[in-house]
C-alpha positions in Angstrom: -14.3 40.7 -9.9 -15.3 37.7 -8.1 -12.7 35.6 -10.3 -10.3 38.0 -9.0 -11.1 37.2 -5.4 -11.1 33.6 -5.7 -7.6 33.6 -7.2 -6.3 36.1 -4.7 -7.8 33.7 -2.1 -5.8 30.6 -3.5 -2.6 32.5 -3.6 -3.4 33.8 0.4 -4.2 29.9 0.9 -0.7 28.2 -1.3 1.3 31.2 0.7 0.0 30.4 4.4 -0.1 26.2 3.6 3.9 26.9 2.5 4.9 28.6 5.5 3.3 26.3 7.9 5.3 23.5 6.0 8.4 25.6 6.2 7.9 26.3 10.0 7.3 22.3 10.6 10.7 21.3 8.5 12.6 23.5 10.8 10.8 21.9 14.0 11.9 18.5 12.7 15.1 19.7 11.4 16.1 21.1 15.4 15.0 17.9 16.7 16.8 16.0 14.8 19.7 18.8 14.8 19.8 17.8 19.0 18.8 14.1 18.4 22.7 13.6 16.3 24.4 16.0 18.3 23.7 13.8 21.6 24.8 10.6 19.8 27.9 12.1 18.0 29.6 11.4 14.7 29.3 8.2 13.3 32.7 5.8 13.5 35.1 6.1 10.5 34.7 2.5 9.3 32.0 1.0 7.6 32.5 -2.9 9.4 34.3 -4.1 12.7 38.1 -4.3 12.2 38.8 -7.6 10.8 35.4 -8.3 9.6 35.5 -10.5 6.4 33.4 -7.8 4.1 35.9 -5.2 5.6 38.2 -5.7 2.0 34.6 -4.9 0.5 34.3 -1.9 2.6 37.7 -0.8 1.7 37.1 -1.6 -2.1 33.8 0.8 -1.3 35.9 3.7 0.0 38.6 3.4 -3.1 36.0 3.3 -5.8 34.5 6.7 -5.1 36.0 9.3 -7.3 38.1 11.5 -5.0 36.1 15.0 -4.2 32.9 13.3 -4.7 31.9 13.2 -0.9 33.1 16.8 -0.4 30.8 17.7 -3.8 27.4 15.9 -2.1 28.1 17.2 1.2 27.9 20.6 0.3 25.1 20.3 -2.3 22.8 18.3 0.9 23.7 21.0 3.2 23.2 23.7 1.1 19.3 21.8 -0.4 18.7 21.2 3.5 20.8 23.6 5.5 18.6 22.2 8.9 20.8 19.2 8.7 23.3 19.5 11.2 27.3 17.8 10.7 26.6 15.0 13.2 23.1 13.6 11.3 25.2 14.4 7.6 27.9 12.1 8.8 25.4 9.6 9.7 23.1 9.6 6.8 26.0 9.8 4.2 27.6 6.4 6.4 24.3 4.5 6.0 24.4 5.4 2.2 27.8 3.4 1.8 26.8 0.9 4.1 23.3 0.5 1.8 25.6 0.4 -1.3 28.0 -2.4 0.3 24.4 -4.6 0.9 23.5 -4.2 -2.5 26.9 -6.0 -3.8 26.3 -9.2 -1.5 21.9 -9.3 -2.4 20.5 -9.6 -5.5 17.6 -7.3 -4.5 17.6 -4.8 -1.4 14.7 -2.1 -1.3 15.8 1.1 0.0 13.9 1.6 3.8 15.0 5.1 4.8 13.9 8.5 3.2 16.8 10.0 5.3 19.7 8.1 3.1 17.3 7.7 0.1 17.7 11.6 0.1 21.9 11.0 -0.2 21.0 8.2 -3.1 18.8 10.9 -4.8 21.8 13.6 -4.8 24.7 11.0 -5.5 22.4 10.5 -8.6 22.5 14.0 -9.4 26.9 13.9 -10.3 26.0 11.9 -12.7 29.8 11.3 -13.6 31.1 10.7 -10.5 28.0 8.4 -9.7 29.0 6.0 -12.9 32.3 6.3 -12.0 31.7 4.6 -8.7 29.1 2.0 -9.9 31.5 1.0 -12.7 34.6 0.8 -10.3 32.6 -1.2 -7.6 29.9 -3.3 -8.8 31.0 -3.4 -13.0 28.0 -1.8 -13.8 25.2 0.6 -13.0 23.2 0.4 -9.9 20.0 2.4 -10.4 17.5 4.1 -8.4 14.1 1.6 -8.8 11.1 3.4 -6.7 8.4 1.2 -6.3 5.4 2.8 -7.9 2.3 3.4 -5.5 1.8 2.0 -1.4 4.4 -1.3 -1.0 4.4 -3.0 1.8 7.7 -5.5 1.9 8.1 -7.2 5.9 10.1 -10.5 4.0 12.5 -8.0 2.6 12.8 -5.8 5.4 13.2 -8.7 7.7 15.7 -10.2 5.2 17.6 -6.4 5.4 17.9 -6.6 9.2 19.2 -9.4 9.8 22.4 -8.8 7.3 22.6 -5.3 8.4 22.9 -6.7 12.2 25.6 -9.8 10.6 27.2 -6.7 9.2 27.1 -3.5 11.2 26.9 -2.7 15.0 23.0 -1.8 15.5 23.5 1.6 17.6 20.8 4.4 18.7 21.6 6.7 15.5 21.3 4.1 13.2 18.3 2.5 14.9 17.0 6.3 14.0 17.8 6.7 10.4 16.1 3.2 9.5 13.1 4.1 11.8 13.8 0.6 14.0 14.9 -3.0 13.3 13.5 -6.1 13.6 9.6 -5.6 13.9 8.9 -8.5 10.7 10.0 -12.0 11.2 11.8 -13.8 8.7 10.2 -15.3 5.8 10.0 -19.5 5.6 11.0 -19.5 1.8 13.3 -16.9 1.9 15.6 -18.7 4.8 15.2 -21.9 2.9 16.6 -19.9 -0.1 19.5 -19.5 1.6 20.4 -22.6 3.0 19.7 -24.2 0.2 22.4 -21.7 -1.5 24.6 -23.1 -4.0 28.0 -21.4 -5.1 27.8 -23.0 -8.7 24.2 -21.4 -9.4 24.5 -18.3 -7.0 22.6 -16.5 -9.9 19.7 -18.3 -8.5 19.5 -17.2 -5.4 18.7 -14.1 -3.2 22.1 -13.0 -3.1 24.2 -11.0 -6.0 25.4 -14.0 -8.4 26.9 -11.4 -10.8 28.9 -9.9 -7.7 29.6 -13.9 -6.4 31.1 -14.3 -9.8 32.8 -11.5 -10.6 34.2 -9.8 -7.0 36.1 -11.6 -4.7 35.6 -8.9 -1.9 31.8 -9.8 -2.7 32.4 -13.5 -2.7 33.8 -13.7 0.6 31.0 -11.3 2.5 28.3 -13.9 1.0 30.1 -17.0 2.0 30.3 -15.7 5.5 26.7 -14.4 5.9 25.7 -18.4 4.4 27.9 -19.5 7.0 26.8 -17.6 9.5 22.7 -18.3 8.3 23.3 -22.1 8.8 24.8 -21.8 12.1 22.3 -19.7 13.4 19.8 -22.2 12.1 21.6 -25.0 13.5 21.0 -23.7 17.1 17.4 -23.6 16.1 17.2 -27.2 15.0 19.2 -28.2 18.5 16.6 -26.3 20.3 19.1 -23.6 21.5 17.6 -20.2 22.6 19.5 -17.5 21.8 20.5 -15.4 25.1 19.6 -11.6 25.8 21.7 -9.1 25.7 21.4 -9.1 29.8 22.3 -12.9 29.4 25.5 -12.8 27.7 27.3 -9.9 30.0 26.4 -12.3 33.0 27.7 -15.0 31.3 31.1 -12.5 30.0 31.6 -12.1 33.4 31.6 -15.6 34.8 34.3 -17.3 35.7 33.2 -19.9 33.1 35.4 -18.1 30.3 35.3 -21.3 28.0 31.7 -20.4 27.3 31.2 -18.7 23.6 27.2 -18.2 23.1 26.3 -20.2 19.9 25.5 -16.6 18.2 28.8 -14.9 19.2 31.2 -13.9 16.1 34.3 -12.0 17.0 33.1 -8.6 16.1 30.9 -7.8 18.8 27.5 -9.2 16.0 25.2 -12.0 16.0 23.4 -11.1 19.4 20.1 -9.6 17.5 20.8 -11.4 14.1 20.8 -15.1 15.7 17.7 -14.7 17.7 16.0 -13.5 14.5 16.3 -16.3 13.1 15.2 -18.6 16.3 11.9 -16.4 16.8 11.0 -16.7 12.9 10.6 -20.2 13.8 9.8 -20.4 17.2 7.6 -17.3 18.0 6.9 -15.2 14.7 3.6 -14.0 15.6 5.3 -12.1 18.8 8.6 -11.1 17.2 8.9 -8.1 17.6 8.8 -8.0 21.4 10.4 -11.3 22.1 13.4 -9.8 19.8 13.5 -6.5 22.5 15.9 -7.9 24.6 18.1 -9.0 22.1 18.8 -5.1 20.6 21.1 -2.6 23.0 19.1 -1.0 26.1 19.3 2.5 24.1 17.5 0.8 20.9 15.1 -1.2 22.6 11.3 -0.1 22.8 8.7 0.0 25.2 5.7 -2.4 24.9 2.3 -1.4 26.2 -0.4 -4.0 27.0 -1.8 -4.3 23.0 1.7 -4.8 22.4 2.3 -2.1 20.2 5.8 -0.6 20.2 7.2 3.0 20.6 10.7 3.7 19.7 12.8 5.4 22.7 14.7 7.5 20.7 14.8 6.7 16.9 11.1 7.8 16.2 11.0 11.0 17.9 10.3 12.9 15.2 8.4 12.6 11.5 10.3 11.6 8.9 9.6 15.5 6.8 12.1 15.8 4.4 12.8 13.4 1.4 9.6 12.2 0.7 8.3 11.0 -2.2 4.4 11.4 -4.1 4.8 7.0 -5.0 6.1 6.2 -1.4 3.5 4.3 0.5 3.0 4.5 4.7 3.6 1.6 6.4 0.1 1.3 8.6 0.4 -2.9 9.5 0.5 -3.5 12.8 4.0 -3.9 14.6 5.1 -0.9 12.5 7.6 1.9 14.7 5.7 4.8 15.6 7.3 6.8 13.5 5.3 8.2 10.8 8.2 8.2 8.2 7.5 7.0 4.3 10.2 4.7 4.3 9.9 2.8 7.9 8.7 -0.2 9.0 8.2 -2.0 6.2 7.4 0.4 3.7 10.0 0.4 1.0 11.6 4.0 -1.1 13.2 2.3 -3.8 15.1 -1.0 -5.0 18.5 -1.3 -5.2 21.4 -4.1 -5.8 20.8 -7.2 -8.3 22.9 -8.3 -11.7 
């Protein structure tokens, strides 16, 4: 009898444990739900018109056997039907644009549990998904979790700084990759890259199999080395990059022969340039002297400890798509959110011959 009672107990204990869980997903899933709607759907293309990966991008879009988006998109919806359309379009946008990183690096962990979960279900067509790899990179990309609690600020540093040279840095993205630009950039790794050689690119951290091999590849890589050694140029003259606040005032002077040293002409290189300057002039306050270089609506607020909350991006806990060997991120100058895959905490590895 009283092995009866201890097992009903356990069952009474599993059953009310699994409904608070349930009731906390759908808490997180409506705040998210109203987090996406406010911001909208995401844009349509992956890069700035005219970018030089946008051939990459486009070579993205035509390798993806035709149905396959539709296919995922109703299997995540139906596996998490809190997910509104807006945070969908956004998640499954920050999946290609993680897949176009991983042809330019040799190595790029995966930082978000939100598009992890879209890696984890593209894995699950497991035609469609070869079919893709084969057509893009010329082999297979695969999923690589990091066993046990990681903690990578080099390659999450190393992450946003292409991610800014690549993509616009808005409040819904800011979200989904829980914050950017709270680790300064590593000393060896940006030495790696200036020291980049097109003859031996196999040696370096970007893709040398993609270098060789894709010419959609070779040109996003030539232009983020480019676009490194400039930016470390203006360190070496002693040039501080100018806040966001800076560069309208100077936009809108009458001086309209002045180009900022980080400007490019896709509307990049504010946040990406002074990464670099801070690594080398002020790492051990980099997060808040990079705040003014992000947009107002992705910036955070500092109190006296210098700590940062996100005001907007970390609202809410990162519940779905966890997994038992993803490690919390608890180092200080981590985003408030408590997500598995922010900061820099890493989900899984991803690009490389």
């Amino acid at each position: 009898m009283t092995i009866v009672f201890f097992i009903l107990l356990a069952v009474l204990v599993i059953i009310i444990v699994r409904s608070r869980n349930l009731r906390g997903y759908g808490r997180t899933g409506r705040v998210n739900g109203r987090f996406f709607q406010k911001v909208g759907m995401p844009p349509t293309n992956l890069v700035p018109s005219g970018h030089p990966c946008e051939p990459l991008a486009r070579r993205l879009e035509q390798s993806l056997p035709s149905d396959y988006e539709h296919q995922l998109r109703q299997r995540v919806l139906t596996e998490h039907p809190e997910l509104s359309e807006e945070e969908w379009a956004w998640r499954w946008i920050e999946m290609k644009r993680y897949l176009l990183m991983c042809a330019l690096f040799r190595q790029m962990p995966m930082f978000s549990s939100r598009v992890d979960d879209i890696w984890h279900e593209m894995l699950m067509f497991t035609r469609e998904y070869q079919q893709f790899c084969d057509r893009f990179y010329g082999y297979m990309l695969h999923h690589s979790p990091h066993g046990g609690s990681l903690f990578q600020p080099d390659q999450r540093a190393l992450f946003d700084w292409a991610y800014a040279e690549l993509f616009p840095i808005t409040r819904a993205n800011a979200y989904v990759w829980a914050g950017f630009f709270q680790y300064p950039l590593d000393k060896d790794m940006m030495n790696n890259m200036l020291a980049f050689n097109p003859h031996q690119a196999e040696y370096s951290l970007f893709n040398g199999a993609a270098y060789t091999n894709i010419p959609e590849a070779r040109d996003g890589i030539d232009y983020l080395i480019e676009r490194f050694r400039a930016h470390s140029q203006a360190v070496l003259d002693r040039i501080p990059p100018n806040s966001r606040t800076d560069r309208s005032r100077r936009d809108s002077s009458a001086d309209s022969s002045y180009v900022p040293a980080y400007a490019d002409s896709y509307g990049l290189g504010t946040a990406s340039a002074a990464a670099i300057y801070y690594s080398h002039d002020n790492p051990t306050s980099f997060s808040s002297v990079m705040n003014p270089h992000l947009p107002p609506d992705v910036q955070q607020q500092y109190n006296n400890s210098g700590s940062s909350c996100g005001t907007g991006y970390s609202a809410t806990n990162d519940m779905y798509g966890h997994h038992s060997h993803h490690g919390h991120d608890h180092s200080s100058g981590s985003s408030c959110s408590s997500s598995s895959c922010s900061g820099g905490s890493s989900c899984g590895g991803g690009g490389g011959e």
